[in-house]
C-alpha positions as CSV (number, residue, x, y, z in Angstrom):
1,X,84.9,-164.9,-25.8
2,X,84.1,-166.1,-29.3
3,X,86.6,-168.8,-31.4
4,X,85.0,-167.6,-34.5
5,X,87.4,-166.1,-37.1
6,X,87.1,-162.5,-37.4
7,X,86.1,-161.1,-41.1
8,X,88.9,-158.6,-42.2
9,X,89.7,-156.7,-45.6
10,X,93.2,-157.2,-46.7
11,X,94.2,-153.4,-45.9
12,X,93.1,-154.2,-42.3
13,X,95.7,-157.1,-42.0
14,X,98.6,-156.4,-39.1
15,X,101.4,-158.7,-38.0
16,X,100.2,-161.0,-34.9
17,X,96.7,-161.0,-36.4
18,X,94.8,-164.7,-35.6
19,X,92.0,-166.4,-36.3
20,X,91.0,-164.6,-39.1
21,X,88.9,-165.2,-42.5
22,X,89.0,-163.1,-45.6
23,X,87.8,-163.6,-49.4
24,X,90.3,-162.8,-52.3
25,X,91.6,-163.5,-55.7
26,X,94.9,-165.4,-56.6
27,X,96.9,-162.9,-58.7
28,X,100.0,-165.3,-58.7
29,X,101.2,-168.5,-58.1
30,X,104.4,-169.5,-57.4
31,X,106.2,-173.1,-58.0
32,X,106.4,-175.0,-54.3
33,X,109.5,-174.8,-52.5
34,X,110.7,-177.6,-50.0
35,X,112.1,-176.1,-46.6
36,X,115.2,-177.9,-45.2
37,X,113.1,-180.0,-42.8
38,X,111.1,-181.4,-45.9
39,X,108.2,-179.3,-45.6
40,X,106.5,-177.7,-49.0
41,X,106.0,-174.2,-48.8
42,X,103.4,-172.6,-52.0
43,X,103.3,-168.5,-52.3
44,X,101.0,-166.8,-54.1
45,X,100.2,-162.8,-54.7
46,X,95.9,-162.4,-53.4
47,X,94.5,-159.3,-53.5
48,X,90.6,-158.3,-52.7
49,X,89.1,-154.9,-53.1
50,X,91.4,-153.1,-50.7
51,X,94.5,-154.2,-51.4
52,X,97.1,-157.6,-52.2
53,X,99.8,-160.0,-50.1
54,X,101.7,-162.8,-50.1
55,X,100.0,-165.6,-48.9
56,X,101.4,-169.0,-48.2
57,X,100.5,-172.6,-47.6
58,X,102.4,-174.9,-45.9
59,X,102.4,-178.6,-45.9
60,X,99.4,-179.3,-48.4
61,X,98.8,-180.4,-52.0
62,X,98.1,-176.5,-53.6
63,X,97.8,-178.1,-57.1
64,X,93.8,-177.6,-57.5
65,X,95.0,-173.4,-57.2
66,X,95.8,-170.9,-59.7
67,X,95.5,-167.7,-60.6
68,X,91.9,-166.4,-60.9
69,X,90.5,-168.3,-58.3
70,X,88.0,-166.7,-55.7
71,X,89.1,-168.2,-52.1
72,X,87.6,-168.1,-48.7
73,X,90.2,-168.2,-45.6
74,X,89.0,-169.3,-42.2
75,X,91.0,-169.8,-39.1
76,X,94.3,-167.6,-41.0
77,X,97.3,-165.6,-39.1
78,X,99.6,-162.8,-40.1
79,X,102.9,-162.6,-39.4
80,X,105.9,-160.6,-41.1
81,X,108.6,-162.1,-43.3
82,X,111.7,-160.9,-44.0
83,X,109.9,-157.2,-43.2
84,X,106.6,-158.1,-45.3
85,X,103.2,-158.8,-43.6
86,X,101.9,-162.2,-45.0
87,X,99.1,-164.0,-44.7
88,X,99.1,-167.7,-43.5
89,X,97.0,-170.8,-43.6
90,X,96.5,-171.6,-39.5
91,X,97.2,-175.1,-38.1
92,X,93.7,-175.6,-37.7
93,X,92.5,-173.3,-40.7
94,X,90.8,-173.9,-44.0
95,X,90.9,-172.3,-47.1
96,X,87.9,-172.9,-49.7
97,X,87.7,-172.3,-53.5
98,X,84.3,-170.2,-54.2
99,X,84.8,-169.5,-58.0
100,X,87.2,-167.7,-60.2
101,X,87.5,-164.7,-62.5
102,X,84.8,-162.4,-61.2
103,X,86.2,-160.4,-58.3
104,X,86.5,-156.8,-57.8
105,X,90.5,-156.3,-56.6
106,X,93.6,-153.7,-56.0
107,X,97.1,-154.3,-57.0
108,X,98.1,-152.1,-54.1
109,X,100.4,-153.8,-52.0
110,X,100.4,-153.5,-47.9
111,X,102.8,-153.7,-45.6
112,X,101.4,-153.0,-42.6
113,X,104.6,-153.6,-40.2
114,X,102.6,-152.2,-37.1
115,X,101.7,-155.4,-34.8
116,X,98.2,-155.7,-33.4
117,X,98.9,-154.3,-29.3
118,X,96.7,-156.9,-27.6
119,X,94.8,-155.0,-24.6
120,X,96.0,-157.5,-22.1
């Protein structure tokens, strides 16, 4: 069994999805939020060719990001909030800026709400 994060498309994304990596553009960027514990939350809208979601990052400096920017996630999760699938930075992932503003993408939104049955 491999720890290597498993390339998906955005339309492939299901709740309880790990240790995944993906490419996409950053439609939107929202203004940080601070959770009662302290901790700073930044959502943004990233889409690729198959389809957008949320995506947030928790607990680091998201200033450097805006929309138009070409990322690359490693080591990301998927999980559902408030009945949306998002996509999340793991504790031990990485996300990369490749570029910006040349990126093929669709505005069509998922939500996938069927979990990933693990075949245990």
């Amino acid at each position: 069994m491999t720890n290597n994060p498993t390339f998906r498309h955005i339309a492939d994304l299901r709740p309880k999805m790990q240790n995944i990596s993906c490419r996409f553009i950053i439609l939107e960027k929202h203004p940080p939020t601070t959770t009662h514990k302290k901790g700073k939350i930044t959502n943004f809208l990233v889409a690729d060719q198959t389809g957008s979601i949320p995506f947030s990052i928790w607990k680091q400096d998201c200033d450097y990001l805006k929309g138009g920017d070409i990322m690359f996630l490693t080591g990301g999760y998927v999980s559902l909030w408030k009945d949306k699938t998002c996509l999340y930075v793991g504790n031990n992932g990485t996300i990369r800026r490749m570029g910006e503003f040349t990126f093929a993408f669709s505005e069509n939104r998922i939500n996938n709400l069927e979990p990933v049955r693990s075949n245990k």
